[in-house]
HTML snippet that shows the backbone in 3Dmol.js (N, CA, C, O; Angstrom):
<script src="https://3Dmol.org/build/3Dmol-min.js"></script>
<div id="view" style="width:600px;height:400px;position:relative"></div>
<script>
const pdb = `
ATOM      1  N   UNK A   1     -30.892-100.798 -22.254  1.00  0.00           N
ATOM      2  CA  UNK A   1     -31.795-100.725 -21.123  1.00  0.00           C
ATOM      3  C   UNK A   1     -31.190-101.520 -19.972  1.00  0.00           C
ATOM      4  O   UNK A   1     -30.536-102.548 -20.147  1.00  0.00           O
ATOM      5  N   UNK A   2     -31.462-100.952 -18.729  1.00  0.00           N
ATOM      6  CA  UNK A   2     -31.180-101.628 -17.556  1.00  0.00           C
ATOM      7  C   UNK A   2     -31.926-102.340 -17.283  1.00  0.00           C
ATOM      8  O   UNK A   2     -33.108-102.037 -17.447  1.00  0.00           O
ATOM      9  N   UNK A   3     -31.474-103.939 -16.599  1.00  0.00           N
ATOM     10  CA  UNK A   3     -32.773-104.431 -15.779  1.00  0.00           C
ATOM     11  C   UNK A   3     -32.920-103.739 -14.331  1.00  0.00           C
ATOM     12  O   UNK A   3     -32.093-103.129 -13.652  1.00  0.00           O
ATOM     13  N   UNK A   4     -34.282-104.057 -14.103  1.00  0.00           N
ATOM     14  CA  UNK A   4     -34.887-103.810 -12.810  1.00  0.00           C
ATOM     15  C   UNK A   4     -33.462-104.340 -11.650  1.00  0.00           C
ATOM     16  O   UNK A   4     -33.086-103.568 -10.769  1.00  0.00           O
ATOM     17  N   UNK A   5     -33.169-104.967 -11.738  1.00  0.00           N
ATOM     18  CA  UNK A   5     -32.623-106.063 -10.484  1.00  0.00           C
ATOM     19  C   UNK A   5     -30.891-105.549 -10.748  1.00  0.00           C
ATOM     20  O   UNK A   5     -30.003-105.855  -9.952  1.00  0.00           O
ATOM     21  N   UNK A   6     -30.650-104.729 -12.005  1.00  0.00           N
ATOM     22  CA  UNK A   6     -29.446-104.151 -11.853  1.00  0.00           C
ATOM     23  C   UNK A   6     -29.333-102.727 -11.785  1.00  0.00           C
ATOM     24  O   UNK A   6     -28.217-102.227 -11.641  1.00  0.00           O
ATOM     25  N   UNK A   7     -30.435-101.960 -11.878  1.00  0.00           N
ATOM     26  CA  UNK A   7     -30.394-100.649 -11.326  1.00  0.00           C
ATOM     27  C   UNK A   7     -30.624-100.189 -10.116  1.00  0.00           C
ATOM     28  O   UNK A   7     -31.594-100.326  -9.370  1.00  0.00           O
ATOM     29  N   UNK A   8     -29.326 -99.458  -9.969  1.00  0.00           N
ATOM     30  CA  UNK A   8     -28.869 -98.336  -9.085  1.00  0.00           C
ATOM     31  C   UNK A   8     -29.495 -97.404  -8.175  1.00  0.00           C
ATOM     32  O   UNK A   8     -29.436 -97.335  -6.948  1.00  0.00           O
ATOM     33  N   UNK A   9     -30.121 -96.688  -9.045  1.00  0.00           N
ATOM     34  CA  UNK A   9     -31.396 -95.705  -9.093  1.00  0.00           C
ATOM     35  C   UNK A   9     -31.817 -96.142  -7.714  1.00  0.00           C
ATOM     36  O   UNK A   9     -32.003 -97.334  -7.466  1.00  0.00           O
ATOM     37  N   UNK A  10     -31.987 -95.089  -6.713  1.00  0.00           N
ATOM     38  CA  UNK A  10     -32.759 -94.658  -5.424  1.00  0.00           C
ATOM     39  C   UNK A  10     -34.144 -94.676  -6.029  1.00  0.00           C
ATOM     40  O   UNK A  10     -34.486 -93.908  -6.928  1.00  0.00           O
ATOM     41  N   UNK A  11     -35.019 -95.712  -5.419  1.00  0.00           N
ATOM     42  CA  UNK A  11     -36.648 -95.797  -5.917  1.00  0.00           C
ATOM     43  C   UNK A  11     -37.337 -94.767  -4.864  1.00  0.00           C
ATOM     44  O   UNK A  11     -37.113 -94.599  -3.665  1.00  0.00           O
ATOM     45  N   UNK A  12     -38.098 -94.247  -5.595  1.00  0.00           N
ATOM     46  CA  UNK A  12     -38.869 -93.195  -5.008  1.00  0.00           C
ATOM     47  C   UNK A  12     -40.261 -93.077  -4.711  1.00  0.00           C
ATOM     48  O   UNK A  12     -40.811 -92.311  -3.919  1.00  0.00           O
ATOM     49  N   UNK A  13     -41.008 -94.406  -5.853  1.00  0.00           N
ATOM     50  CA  UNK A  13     -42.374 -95.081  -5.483  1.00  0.00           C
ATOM     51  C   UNK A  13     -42.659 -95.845  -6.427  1.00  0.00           C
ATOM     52  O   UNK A  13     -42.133 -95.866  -7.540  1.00  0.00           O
ATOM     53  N   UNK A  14     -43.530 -96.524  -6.011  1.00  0.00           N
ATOM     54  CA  UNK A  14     -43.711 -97.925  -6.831  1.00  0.00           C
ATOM     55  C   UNK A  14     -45.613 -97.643  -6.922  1.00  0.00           C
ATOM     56  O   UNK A  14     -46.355 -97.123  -6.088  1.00  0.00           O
ATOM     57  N   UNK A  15     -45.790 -97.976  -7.692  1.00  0.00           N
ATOM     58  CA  UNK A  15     -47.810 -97.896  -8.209  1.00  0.00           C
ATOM     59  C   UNK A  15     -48.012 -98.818  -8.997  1.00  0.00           C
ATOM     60  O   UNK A  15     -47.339 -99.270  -9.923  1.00  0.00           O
ATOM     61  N   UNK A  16     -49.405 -99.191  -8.400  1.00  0.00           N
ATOM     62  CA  UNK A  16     -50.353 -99.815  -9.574  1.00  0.00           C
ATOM     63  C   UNK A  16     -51.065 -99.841  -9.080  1.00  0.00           C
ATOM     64  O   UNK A  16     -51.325 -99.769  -7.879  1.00  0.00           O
ATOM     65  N   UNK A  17     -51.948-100.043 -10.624  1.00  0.00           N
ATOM     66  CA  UNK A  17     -53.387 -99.720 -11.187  1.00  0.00           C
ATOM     67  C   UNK A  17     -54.065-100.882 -11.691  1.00  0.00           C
ATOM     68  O   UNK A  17     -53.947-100.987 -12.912  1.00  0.00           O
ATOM     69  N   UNK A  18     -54.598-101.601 -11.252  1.00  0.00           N
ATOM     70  CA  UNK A  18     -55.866-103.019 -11.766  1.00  0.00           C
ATOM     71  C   UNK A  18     -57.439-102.077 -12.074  1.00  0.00           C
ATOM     72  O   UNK A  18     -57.748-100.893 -11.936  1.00  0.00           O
ATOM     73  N   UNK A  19     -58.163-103.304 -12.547  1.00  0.00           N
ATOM     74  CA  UNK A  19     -59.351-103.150 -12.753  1.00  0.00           C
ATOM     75  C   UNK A  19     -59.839-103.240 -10.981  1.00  0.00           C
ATOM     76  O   UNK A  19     -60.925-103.807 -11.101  1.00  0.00           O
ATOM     77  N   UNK A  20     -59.698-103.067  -9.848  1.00  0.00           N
ATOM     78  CA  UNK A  20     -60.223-103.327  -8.605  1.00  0.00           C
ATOM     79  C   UNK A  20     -59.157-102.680  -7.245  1.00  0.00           C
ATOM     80  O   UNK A  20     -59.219-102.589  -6.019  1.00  0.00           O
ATOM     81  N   UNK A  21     -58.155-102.312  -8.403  1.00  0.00           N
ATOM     82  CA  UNK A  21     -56.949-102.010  -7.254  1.00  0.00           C
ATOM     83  C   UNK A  21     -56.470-100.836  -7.969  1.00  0.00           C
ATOM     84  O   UNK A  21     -56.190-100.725  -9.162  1.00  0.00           O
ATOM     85  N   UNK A  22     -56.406 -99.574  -6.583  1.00  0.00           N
ATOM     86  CA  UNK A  22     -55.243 -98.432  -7.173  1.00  0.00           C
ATOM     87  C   UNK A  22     -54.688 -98.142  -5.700  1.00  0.00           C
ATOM     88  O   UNK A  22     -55.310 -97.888  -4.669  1.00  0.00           O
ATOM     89  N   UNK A  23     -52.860 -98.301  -6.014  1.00  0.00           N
ATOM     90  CA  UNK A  23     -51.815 -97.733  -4.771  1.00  0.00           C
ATOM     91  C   UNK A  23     -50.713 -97.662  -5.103  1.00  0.00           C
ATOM     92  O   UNK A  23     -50.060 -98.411  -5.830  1.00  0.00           O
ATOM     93  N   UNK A  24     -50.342 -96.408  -4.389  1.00  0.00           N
ATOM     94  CA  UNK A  24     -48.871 -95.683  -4.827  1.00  0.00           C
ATOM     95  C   UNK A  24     -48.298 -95.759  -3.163  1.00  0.00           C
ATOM     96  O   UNK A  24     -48.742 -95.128  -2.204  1.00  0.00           O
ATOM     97  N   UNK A  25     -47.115 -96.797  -3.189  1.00  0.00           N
ATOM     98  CA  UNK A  25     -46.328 -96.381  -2.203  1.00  0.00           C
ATOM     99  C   UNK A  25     -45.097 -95.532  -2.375  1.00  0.00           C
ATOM    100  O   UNK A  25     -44.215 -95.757  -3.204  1.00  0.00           O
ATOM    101  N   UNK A  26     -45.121 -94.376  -1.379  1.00  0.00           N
ATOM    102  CA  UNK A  26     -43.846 -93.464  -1.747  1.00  0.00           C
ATOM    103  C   UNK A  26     -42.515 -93.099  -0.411  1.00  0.00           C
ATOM    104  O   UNK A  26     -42.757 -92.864   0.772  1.00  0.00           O
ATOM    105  N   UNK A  27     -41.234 -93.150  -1.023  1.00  0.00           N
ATOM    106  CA  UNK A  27     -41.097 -92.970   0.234  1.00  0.00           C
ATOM    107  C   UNK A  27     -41.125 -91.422   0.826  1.00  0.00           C
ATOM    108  O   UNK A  27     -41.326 -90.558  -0.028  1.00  0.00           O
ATOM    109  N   UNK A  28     -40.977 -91.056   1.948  1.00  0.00           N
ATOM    110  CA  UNK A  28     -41.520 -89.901   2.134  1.00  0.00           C
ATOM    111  C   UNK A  28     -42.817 -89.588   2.730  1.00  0.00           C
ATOM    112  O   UNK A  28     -43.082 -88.533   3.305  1.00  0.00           O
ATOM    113  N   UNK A  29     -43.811 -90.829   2.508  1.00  0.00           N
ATOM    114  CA  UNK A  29     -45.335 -90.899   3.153  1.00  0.00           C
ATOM    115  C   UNK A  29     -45.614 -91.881   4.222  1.00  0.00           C
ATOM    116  O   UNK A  29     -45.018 -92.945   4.386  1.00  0.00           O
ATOM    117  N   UNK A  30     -46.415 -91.493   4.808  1.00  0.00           N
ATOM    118  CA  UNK A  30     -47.002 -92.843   5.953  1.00  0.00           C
ATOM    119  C   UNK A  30     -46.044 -93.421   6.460  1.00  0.00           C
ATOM    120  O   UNK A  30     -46.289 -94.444   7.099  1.00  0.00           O
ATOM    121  N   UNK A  31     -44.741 -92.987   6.348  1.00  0.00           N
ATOM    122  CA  UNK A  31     -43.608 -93.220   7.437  1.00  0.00           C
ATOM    123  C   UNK A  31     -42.862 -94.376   6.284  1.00  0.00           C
ATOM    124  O   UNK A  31     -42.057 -95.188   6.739  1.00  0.00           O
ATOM    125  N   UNK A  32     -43.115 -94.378   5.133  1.00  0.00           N
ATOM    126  CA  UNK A  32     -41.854 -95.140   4.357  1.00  0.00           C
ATOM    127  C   UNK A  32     -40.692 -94.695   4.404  1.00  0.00           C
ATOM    128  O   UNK A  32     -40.528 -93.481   4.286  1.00  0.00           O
ATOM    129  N   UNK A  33     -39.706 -95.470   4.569  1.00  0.00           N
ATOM    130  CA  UNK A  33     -38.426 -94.992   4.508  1.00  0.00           C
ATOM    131  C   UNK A  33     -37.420 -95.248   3.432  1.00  0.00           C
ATOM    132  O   UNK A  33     -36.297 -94.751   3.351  1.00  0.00           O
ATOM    133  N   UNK A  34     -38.147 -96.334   2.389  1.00  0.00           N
ATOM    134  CA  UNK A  34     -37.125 -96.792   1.603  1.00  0.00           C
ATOM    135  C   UNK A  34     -37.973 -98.324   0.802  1.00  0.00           C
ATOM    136  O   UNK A  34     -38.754 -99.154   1.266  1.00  0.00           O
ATOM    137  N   UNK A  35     -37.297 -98.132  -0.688  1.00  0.00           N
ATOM    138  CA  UNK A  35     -38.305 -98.863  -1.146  1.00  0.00           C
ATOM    139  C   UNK A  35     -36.599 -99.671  -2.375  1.00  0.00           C
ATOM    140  O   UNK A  35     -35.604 -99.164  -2.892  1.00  0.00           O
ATOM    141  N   UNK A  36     -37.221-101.163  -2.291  1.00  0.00           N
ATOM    142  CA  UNK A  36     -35.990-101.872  -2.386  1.00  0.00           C
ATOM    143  C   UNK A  36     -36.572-102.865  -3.171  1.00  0.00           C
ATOM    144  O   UNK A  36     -37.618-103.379  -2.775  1.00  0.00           O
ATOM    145  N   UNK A  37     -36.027-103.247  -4.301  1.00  0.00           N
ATOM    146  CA  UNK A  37     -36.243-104.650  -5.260  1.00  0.00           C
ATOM    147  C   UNK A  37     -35.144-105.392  -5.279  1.00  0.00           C
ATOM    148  O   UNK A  37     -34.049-104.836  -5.194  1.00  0.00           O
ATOM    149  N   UNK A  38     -35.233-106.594  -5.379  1.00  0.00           N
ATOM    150  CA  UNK A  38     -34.458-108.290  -4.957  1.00  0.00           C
ATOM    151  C   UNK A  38     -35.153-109.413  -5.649  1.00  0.00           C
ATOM    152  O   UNK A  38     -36.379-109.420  -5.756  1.00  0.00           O
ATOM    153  N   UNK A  39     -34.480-110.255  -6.068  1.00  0.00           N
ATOM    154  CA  UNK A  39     -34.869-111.476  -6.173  1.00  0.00           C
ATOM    155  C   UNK A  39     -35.377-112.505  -5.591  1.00  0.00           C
ATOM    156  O   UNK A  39     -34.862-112.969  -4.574  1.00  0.00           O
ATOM    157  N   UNK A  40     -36.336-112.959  -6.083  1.00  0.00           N
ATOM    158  CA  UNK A  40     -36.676-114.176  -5.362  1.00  0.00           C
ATOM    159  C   UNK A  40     -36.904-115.477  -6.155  1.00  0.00           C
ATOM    160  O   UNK A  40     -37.750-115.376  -7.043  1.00  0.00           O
ATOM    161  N   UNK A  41     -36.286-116.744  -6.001  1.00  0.00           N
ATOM    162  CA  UNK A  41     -36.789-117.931  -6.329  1.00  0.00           C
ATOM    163  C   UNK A  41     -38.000-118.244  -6.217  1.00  0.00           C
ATOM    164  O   UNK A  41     -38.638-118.126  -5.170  1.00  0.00           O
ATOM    165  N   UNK A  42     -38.709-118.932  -7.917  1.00  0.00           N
ATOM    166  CA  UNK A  42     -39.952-119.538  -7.239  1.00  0.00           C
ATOM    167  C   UNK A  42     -40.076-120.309  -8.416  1.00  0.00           C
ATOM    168  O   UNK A  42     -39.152-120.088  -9.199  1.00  0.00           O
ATOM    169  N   UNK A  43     -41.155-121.390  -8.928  1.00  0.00           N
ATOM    170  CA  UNK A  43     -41.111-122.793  -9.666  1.00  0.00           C
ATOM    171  C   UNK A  43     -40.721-122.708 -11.157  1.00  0.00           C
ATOM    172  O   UNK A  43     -40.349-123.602 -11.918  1.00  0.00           O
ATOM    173  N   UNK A  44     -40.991-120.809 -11.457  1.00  0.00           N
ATOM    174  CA  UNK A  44     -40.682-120.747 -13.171  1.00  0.00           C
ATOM    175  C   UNK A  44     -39.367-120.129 -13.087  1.00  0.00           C
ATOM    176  O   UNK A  44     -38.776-120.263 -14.158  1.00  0.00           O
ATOM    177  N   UNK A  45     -38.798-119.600 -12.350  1.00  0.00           N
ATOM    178  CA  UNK A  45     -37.671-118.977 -12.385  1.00  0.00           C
ATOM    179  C   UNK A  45     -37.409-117.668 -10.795  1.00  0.00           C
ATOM    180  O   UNK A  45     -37.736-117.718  -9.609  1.00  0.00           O
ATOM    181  N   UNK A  46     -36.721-116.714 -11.596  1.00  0.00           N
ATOM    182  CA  UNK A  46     -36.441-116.082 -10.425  1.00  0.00           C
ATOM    183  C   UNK A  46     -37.504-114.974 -11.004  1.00  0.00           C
ATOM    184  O   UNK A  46     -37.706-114.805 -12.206  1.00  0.00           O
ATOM    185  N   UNK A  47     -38.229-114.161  -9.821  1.00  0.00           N
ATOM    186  CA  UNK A  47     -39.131-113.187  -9.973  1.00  0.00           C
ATOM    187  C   UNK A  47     -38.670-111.984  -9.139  1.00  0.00           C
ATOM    188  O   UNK A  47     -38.448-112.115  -7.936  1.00  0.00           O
ATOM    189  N   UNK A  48     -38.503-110.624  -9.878  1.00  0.00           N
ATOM    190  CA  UNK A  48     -38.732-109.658  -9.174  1.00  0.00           C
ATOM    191  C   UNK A  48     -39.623-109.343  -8.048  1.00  0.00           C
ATOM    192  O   UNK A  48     -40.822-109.543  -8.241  1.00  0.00           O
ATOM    193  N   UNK A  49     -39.259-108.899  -6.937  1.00  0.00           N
ATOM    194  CA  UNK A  49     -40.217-108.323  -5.273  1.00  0.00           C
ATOM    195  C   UNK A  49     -39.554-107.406  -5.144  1.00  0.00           C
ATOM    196  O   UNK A  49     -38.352-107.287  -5.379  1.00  0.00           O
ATOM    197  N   UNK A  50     -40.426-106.532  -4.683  1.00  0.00           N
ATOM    198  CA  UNK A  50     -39.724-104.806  -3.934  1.00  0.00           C
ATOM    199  C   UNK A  50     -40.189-104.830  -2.636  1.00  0.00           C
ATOM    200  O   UNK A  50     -41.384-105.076  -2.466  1.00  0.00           O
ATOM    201  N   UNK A  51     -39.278-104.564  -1.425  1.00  0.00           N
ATOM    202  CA  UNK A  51     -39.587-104.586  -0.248  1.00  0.00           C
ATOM    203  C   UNK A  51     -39.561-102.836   0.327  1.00  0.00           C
ATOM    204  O   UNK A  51     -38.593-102.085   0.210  1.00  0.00           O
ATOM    205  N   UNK A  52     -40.894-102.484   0.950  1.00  0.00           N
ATOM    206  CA  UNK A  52     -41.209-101.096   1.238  1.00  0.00           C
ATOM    207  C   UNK A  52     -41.005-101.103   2.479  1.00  0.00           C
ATOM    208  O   UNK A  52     -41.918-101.609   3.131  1.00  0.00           O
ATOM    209  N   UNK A  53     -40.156-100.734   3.032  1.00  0.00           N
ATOM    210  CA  UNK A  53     -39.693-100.191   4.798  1.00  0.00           C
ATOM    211  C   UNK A  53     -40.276 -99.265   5.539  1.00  0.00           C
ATOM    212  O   UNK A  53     -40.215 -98.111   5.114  1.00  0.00           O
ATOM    213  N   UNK A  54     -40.831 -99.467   6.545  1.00  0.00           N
ATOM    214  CA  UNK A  54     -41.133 -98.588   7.727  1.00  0.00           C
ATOM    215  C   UNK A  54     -39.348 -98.416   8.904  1.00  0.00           C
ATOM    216  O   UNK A  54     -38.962 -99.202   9.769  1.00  0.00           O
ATOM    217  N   UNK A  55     -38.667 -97.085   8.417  1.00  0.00           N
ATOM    218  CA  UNK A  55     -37.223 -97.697   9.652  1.00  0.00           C
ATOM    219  C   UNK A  55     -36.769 -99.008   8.920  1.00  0.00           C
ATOM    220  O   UNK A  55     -37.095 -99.283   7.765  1.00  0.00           O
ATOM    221  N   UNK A  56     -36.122 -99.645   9.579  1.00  0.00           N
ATOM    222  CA  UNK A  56     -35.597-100.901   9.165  1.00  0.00           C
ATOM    223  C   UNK A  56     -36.516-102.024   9.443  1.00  0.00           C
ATOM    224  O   UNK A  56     -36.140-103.121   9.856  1.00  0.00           O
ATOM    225  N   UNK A  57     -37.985-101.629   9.146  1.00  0.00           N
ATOM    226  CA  UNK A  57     -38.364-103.187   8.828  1.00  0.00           C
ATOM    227  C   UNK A  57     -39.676-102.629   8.246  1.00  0.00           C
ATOM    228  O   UNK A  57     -40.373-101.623   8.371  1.00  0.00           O
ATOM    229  N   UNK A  58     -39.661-104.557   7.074  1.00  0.00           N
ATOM    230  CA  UNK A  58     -40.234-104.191   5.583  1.00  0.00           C
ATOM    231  C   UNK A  58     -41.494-104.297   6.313  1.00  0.00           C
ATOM    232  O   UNK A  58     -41.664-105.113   7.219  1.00  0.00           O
ATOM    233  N   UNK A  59     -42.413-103.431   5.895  1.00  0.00           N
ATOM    234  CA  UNK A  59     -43.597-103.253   5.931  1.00  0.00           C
ATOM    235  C   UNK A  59     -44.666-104.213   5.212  1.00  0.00           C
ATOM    236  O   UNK A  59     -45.708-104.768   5.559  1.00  0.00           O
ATOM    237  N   UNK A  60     -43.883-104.134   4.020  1.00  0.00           N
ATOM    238  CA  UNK A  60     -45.004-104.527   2.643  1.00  0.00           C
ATOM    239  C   UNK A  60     -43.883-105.386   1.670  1.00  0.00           C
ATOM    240  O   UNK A  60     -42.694-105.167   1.897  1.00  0.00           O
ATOM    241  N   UNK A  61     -44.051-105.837   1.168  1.00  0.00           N
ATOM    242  CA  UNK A  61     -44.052-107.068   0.106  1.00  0.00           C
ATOM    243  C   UNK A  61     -44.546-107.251  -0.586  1.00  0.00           C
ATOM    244  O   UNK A  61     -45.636-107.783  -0.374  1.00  0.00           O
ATOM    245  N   UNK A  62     -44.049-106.892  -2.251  1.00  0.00           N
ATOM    246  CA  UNK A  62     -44.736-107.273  -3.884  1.00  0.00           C
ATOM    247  C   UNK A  62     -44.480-107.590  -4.627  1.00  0.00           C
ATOM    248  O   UNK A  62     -43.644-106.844  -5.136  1.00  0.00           O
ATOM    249  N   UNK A  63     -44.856-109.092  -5.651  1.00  0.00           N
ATOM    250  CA  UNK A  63     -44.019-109.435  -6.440  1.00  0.00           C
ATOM    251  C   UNK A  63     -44.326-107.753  -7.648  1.00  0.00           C
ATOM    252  O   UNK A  63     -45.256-106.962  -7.489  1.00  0.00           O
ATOM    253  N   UNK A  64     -43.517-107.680  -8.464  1.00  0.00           N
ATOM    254  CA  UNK A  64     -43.580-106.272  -9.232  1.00  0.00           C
ATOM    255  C   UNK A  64     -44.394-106.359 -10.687  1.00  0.00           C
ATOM    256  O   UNK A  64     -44.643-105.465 -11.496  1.00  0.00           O
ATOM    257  N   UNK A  65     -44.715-107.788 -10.705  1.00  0.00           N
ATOM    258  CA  UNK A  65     -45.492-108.003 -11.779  1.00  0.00           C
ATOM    259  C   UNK A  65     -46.849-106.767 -12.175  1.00  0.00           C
ATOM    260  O   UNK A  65     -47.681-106.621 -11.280  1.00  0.00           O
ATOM    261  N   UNK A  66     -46.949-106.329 -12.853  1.00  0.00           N
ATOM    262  CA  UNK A  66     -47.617-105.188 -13.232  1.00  0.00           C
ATOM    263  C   UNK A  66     -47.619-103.976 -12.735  1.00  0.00           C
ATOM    264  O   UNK A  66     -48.452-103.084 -12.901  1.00  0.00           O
ATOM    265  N   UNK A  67     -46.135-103.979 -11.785  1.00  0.00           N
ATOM    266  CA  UNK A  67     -46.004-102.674 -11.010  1.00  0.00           C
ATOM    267  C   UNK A  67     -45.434-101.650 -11.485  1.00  0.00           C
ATOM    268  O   UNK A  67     -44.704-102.034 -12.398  1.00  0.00           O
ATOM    269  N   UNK A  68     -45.348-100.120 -11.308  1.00  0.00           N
ATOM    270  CA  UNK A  68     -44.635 -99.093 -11.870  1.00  0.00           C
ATOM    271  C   UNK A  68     -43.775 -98.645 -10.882  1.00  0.00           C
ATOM    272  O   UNK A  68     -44.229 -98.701  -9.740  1.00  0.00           O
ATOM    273  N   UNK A  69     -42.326 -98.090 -11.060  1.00  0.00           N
ATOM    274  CA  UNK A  69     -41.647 -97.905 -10.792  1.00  0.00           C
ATOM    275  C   UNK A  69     -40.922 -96.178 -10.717  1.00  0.00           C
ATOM    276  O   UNK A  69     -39.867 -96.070 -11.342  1.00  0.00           O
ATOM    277  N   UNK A  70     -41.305 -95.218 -10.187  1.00  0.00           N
ATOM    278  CA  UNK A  70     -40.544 -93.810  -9.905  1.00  0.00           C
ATOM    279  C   UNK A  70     -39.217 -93.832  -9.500  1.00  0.00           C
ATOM    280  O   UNK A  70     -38.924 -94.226  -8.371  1.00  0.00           O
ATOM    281  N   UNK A  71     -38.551 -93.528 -10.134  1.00  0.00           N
ATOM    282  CA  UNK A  71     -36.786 -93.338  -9.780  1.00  0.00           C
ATOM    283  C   UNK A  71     -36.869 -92.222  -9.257  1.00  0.00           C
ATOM    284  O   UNK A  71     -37.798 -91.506  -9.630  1.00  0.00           O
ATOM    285  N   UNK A  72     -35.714 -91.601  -7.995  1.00  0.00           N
ATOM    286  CA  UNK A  72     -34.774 -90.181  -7.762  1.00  0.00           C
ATOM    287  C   UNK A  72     -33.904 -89.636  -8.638  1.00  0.00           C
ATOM    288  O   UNK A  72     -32.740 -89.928  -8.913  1.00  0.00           O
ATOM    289  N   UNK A  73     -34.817 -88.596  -9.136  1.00  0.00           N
ATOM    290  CA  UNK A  73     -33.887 -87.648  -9.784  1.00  0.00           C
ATOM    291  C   UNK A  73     -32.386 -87.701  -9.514  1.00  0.00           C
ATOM    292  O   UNK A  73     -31.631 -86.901 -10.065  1.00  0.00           O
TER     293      UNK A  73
END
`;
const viewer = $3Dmol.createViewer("view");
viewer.addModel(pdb, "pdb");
viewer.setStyle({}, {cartoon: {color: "spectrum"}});
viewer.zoomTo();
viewer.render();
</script>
């Protein structure tokens, strides 16, 4: 298995589903252009974030903790 933070794979949308929360960002909609995961430092270690672009600037910001992930064919 690949990790998140070493695959390749063109992301194509990211979702989740809580008991209070449902959203699918895709790119292709509402003017996304591109959807990107990176590292970030924080007090337990390093945590996965995916940054969702409008053009060249991030729109949205999530750590990916309970998030789903759509790859490009």
């Amino acid at each position: 298995m690949i990790r998140m933070l070493q695959d390749k794979r063109e992301i194509e949308s990211v979702w989740v589903t809580t008991d209070n929360t449902q959203g699918i960002w895709r790119v292709g909609h509402n003017g996304i252009t591109k959807i990107e995961v990176y590292p970030e430092d924080s007090q337990i270690g390093v945590v996965t974030w995916c940054a969702i672009y409008n053009g060249d600037v991030i729109k949205y910001r999530f750590d990916m903790a309970g998030m789903g992930v759509t790859y490009k064919d």
